[in-house]
C-alpha positions in Angstrom: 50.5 -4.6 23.7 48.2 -6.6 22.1 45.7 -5.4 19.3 41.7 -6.0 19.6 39.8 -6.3 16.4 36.0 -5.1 17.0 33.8 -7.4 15.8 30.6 -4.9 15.3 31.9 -5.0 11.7 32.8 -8.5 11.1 29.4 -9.6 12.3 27.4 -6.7 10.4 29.7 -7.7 7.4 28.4 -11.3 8.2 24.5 -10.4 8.4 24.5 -8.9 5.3 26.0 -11.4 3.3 23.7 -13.8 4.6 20.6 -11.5 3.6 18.6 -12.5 0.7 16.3 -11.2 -1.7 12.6 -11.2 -0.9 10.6 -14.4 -2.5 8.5 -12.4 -5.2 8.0 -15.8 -7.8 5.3 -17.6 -9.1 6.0 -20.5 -6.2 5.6 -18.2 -3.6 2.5 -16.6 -4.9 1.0 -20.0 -5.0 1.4 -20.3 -1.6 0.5 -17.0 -0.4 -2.7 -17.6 -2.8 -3.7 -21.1 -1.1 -3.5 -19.4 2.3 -5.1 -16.4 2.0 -7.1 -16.6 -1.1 -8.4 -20.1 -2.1 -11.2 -20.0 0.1 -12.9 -17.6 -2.0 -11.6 -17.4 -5.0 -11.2 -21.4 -5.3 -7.5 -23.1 -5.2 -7.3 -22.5 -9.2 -8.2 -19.5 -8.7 -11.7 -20.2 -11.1 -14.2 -18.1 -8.1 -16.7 -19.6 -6.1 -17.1 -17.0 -3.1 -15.2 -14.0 -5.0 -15.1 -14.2 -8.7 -13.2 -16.0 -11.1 -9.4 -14.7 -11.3 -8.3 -16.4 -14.0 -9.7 -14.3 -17.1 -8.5 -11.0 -15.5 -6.5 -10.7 -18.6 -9.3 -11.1 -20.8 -11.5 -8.9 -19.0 -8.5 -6.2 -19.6 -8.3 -6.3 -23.1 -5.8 -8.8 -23.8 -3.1 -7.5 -20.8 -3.0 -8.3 -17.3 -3.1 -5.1 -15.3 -0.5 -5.6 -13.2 -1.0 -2.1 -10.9 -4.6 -2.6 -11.0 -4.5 -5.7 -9.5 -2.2 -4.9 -6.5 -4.0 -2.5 -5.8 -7.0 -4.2 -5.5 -5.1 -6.5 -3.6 -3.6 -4.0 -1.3 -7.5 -2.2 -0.9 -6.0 0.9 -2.4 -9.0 2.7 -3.2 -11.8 0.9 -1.1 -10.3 1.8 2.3 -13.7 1.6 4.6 -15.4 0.9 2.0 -18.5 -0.3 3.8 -19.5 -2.6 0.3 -16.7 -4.1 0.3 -16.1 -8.0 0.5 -12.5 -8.8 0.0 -10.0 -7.7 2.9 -7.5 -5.1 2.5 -4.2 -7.0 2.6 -2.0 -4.2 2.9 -3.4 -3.4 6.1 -1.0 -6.1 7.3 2.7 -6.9 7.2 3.1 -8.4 3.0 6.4 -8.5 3.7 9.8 -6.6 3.0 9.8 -3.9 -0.3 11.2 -5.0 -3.3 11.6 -1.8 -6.3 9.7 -2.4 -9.3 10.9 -0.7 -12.3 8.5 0.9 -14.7 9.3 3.8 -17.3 12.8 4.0 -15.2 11.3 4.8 -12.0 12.1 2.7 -8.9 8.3 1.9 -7.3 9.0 -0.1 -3.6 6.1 -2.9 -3.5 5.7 -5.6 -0.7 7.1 -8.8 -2.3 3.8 -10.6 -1.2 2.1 -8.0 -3.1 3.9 -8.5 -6.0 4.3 -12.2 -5.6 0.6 -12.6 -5.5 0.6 -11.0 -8.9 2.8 -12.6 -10.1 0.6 -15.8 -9.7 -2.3 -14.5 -10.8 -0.8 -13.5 -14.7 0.5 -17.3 -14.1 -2.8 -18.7 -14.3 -4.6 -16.5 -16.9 -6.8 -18.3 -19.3 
């Protein structure tokens, strides 16, 4: 009598070791920023439409606020906020959660979120 192997588990075995890691770099930022940012903020990121994104370390004191800017980002704290202006990106799909360290806790963030931020410290003043 012959033997079947299943192949549910080979194939499983075979997805995951052809899964990567989320994109959350300064590269992909850059892109994610020229398509969905640039039109306000400029494609250096120096304003015209919304402000000027490259002294948001300045304006923090010397240390680019890494939580406050996903958040503002994300709209965290201006949902329906009939004022305003810039859209709330994590209303839509920013991608698969990476986790974020900080003060050992494990935080899951969208790697867009996170590679948008990553960017923007990239191009502080």
């Amino acid at each position: 009598m012959r033997r079947l192997v299943p192949l549910l588990p080979l194939a499983l075995a075979a997805c995951q070791a052809a899964e990567t890691e989320p994109r959350v770099d300064v590269e992909r930022g850059a892109a994610l920023f020229a398509a969905d940012c640039a039109a306000c903020h400029g494609a250096d990121g120096t304003g015209g439409v919304g402000p000027d994104l490259t002294a948001i370390t300045a304006r923090a004191g010397g240390e680019f606020p890494t939580m406050r800017v996903m958040a503002q980002i994300d709209g965290l704290g201006r949902h329906g906020d009939p004022d305003a202006v810039m859209p709330e990106f994590g209303a839509a799909d920013m991608g698969p959660t990476v986790i974020v360290e900080q003060d050992g806790l494990g935080t899951p963030v969208p790697a867009d979120l996170l590679a948008l931020s990553e960017f923007l410290r990239a191009i502080q003043g």
